[in-house]
C-alpha positions as a Markdown table, in Angstrom:
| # | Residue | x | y | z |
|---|---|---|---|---|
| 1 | Unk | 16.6 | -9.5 | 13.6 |
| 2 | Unk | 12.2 | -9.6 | 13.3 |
| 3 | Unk | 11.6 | -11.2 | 9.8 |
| 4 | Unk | 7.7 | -12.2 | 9.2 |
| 5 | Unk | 6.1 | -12.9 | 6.1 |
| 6 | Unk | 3.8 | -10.5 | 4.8 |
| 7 | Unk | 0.5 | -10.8 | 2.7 |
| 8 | Unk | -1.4 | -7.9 | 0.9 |
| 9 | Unk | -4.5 | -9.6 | -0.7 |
| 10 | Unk | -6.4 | -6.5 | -2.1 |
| 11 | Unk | -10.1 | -7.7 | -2.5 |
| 12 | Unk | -11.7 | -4.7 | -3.8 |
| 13 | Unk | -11.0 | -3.0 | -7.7 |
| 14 | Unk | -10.9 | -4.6 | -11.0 |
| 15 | Unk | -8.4 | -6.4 | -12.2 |
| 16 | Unk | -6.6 | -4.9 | -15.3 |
| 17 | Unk | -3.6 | -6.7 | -17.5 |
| 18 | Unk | -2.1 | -8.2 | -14.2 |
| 19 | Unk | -3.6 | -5.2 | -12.1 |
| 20 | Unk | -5.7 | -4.2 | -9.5 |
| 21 | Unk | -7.3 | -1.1 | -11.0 |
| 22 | Unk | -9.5 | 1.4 | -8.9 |
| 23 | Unk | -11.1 | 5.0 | -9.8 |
| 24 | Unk | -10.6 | 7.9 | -8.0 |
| 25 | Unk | -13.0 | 8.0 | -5.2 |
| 26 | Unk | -13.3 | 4.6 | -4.4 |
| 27 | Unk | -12.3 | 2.7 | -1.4 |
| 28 | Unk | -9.6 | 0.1 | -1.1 |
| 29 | Unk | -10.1 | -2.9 | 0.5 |
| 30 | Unk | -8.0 | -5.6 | 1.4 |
| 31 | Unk | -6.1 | -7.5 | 4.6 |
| 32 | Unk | -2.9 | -8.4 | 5.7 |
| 33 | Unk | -1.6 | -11.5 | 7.0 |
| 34 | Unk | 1.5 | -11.8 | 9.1 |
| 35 | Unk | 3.3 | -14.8 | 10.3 |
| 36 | Unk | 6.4 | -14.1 | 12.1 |
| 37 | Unk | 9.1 | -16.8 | 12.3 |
| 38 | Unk | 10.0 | -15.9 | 15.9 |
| 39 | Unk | 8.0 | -14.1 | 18.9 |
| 40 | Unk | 8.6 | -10.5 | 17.5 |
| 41 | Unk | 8.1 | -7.4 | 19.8 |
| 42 | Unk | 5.9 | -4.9 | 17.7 |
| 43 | Unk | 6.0 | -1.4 | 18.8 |
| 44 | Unk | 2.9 | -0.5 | 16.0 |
| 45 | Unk | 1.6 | -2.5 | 12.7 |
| 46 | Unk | 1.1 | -0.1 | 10.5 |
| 47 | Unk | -1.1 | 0.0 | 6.8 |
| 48 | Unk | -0.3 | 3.1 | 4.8 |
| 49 | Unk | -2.2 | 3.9 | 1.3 |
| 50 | Unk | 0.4 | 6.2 | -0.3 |
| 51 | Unk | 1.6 | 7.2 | -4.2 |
| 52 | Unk | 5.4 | 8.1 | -4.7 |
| 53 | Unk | 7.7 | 8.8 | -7.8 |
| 54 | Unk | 10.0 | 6.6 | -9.9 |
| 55 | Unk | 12.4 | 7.7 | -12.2 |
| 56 | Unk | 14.8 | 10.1 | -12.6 |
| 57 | Unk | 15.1 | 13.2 | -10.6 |
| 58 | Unk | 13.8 | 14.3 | -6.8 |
| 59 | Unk | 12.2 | 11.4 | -6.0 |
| 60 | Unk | 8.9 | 12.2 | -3.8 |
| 61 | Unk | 6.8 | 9.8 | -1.3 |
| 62 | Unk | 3.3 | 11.4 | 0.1 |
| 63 | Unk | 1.5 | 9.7 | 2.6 |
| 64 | Unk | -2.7 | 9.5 | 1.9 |
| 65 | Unk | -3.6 | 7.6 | 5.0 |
| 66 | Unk | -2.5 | 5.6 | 7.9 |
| 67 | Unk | -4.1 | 2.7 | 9.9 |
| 68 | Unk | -1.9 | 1.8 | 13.0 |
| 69 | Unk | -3.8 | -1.8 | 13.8 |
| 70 | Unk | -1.4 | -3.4 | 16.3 |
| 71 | Unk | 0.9 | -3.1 | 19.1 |
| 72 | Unk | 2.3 | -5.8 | 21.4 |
| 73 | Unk | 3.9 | -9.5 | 20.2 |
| 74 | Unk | 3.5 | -11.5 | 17.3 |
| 75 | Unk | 4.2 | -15.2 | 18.2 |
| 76 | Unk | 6.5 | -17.5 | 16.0 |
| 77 | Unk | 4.5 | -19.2 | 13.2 |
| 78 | Unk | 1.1 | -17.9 | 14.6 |
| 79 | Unk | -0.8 | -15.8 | 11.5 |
| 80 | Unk | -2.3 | -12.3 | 12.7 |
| 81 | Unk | -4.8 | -10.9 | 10.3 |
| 82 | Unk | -5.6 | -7.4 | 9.9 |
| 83 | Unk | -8.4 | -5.5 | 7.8 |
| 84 | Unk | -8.1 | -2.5 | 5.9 |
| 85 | Unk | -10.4 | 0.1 | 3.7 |
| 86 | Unk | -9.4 | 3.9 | 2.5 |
| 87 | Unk | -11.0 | 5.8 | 0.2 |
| 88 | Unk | -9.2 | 7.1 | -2.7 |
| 89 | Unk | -8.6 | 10.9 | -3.4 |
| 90 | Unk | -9.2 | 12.2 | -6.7 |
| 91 | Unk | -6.0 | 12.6 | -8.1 |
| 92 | Unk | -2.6 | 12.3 | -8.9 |
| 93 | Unk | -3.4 | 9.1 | -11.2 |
| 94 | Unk | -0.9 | 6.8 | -11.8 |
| 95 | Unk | 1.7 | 7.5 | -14.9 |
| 96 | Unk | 4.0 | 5.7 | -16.8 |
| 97 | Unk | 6.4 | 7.9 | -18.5 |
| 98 | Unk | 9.8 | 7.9 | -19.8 |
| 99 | Unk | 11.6 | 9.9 | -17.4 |
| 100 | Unk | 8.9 | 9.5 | -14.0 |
| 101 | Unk | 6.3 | 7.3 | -12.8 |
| 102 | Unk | 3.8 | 7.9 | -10.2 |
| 103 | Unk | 2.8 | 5.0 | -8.6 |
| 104 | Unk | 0.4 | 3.9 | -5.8 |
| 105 | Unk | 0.6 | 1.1 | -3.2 |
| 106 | Unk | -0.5 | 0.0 | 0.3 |
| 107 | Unk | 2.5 | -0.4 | 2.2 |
| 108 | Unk | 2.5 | -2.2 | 5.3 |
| 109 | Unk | 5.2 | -1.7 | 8.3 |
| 110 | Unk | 6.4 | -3.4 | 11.1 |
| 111 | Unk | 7.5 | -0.8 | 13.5 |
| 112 | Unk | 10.2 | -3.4 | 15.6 |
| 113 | Unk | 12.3 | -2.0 | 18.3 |
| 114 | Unk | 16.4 | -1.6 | 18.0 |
| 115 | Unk | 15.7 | -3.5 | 14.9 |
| 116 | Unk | 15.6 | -3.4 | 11.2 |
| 117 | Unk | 11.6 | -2.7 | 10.0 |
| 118 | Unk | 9.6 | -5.0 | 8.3 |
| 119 | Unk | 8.0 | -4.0 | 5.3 |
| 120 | Unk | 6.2 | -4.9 | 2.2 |
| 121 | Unk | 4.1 | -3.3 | -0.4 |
| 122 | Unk | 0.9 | -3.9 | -2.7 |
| 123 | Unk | 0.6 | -1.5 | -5.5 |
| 124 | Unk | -2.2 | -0.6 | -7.7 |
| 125 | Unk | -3.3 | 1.4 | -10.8 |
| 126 | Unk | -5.6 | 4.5 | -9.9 |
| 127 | Unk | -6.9 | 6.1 | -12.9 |
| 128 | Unk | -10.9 | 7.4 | -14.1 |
| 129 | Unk | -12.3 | 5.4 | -16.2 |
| 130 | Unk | -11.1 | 5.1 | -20.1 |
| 131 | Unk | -13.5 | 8.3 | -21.2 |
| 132 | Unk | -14.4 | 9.9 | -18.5 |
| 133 | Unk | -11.5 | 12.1 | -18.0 |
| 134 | Unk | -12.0 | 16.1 | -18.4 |
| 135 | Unk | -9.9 | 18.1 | -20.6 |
| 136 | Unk | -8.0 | 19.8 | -17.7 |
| 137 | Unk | -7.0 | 16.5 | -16.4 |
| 138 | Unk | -6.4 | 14.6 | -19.3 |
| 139 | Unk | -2.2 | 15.6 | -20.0 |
C-alpha cells in the first residue's frame, strides 16, 4: 500500500483566528510537498480547489478546478514539490451553521494504481470582506 506524506503550505490570503482567509476573486496560492516512504507508481498527482457540505442531510462536493501536475514515480524519501494558483469564484462563501457548513479546501490526490489513494486536504475561509457584502448576498 503507497503512503507519502503530504504538505499544503498555502502562501497567499490573510490569516484569520487560525485561518487562511481569501475574498472572492482572488487567487490561491500555495505548494505541495510529497515525500513517499517507498518508490510509489503515480498514475496522476492531482491539486483540486473545491467547497463541499458538512452537516446533516445530502451531503454535496463540487469541484472548482483541477491541476493534474505529475505522472510517473515518486522515489522513497525523495521530496517532489509542486506549485499551485486558482482564482477564486465569487460565491458560495463559507458558512457555519447549525444544521450545514460549506466549507472550502485544496485537496490534493495521489491517483496510485490497484491501490488505496492518497490524499490530504488544506481548507480555507472564503468570504467578502466584513462590509462589503450586498444585501442580496448577505443571508
Amino acid at each position: 500500500m503507497a503512503k507519502a506524506d503530504i504538505q499544503i503550505c498555502l502562501r497567499s490570503g490573510t490569516e484569520s483566528y487560525g485561518a487562511s482567509r481569501f475574498r472572492p476573486g482572488e487567487f490561491v496560492q500555495g505548494s505541495v510537498v510529497v515525500v513517499p516512504d517507498s518508490d510509489v507508481k503515480c498514475n496522476h498527482l492531482y491539486i483540486r480547489l473545491e467547497w463541499y457540505t458538512e452537516g446533516r442531510g445530502t451531503q454535496f462536493r463540487q469541484k472548482i478546478d483541477e491541476k493534474d501536475v505529475f505522472q510517473g514515480t515518486l522515489n522513497t524519501n525523495m521530496p517532489r514539490s509542486f506549485e499551485f494558483d486558482f482564482q477564486l469564484p465569487e460565491e458560495p462563501w463559507s458558512y457555519e451553521g447549525h444544521y450545514i457548513s460549506i466549507v472550502w479546501g485544496i485537496t490534493v490526490q495521489l491517483d496510485v494504481p490497484w491501490g488505496r489513494d492518497v490524499k490530504e486536504e488544506a481548507q480555507f475561509v472564503l468570504r467578502p470582506t466584513p462590509g462589503t457584502e450586498t444585501a442580496n448576498n448577505n443571508r
